[in-house]
N, C-alpha and C positions, 0 to 999 in steps of 0.2 A: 309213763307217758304212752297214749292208745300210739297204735300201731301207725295210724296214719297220718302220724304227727312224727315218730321219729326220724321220718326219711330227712327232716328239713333240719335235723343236727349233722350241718357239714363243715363248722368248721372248728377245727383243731385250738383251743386254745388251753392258755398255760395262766395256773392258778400263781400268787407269787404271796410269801408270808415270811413271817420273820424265823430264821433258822439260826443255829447255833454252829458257826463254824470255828477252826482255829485259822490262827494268823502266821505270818511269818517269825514270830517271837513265840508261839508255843502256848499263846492266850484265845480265850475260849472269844472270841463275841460274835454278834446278833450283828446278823445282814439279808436285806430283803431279797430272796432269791425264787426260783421257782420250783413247789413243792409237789403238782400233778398238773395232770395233761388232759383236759375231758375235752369232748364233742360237746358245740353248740350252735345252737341257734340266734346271729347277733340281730336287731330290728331299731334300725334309728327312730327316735321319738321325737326329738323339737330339734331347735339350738339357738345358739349366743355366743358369743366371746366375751371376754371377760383378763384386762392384764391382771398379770400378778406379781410379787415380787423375785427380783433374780432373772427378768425378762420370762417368767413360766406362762403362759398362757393355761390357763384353765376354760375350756367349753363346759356350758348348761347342754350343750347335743349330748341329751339324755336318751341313753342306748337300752335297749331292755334284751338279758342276754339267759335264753332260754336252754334248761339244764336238765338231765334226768337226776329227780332227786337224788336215788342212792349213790349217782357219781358226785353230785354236790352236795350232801347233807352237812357236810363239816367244812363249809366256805361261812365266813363269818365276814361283817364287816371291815375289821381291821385289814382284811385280806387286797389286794390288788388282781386284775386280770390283765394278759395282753393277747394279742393277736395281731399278728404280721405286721409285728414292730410299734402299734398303738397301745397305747397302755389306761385302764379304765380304772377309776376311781369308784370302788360300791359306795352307795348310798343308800339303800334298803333291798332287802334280802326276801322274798313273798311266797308262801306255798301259797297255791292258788286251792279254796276250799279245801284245806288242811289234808286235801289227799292224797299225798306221800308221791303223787304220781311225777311231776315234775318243778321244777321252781325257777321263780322269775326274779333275775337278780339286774338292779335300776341301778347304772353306770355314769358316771362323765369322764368320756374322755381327756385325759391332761396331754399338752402337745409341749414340747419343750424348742 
C-alpha cells in the first residue's frame, strides 16, 4: 500500500475462523474464535435491512474494509471480521489490479 494511503489503516480489527480447541471433557472441536489482529481501513458502501431467522438481523450496509495485503493474504471467505463489537460477514475478497499492494475485502455487517 503507497505510503499515503497507509496513514488511513486506523482501525484495529480482529480476523475470526474456525480454530481447534479442547472442551471440558478432553475433546478436540471447532469453534469460531479470533485468529489475528490487522489494521484497517473500514468505508461504508449502501445499506438495507433485511429480518432473519432466530430474530438475526442481517444488513446489505455493505462495508469495504481496506487491508495491507501481506497482513491479509490468508483471510479467506469462510473467515468473519469484527470491530468494536460489530461483526462483518465477507462476501468477496479483491486484490485491486493483482498488485500485491493492498486488498479490499466486501462485508455485511450481521447485528444480532
Amino acid at each position: 500500500m503507497p505510503k499515503h494511503q497507509a496513514n488511513k489503516l486506523k482501525k484495529k480489527i480482529s480476523v475470526l475462523g474456525n480454530v481447534e480447541v479442547e472442551n471440558r471433557l478432553g475433546e478436540t472441536t471447532i469453534d469460531f474464535q479470533p485468529i489475528k489482529t490487522i489494521w484497517a481501513e473500514i468505508v461504508p458502501q449502501t445499506g438495507s435491512l433485511q429480518k432473519q431467522v432466530a430474530d438475526t438481523i442481517l444488513t446489505n450496509v455493505t462495508h469495504k474494509i481496506k487491508v495491507r495485503y501481506t497482513a491479509g493474504k490468508d483471510i479467506t471467505k469462510e473467515m468473519e471480521i469484527q470491530y468494536k463489537g460489530h461483526k462483518f460477514k465477507i462476501q468477496y475478497i479483491l486484490n485491486p489490479h493483482f498488485e500485491n499492494k493492498w486488498l479490499e475485502i466486501f462485508v455485511q455487517e450481521v447485528l444480532k
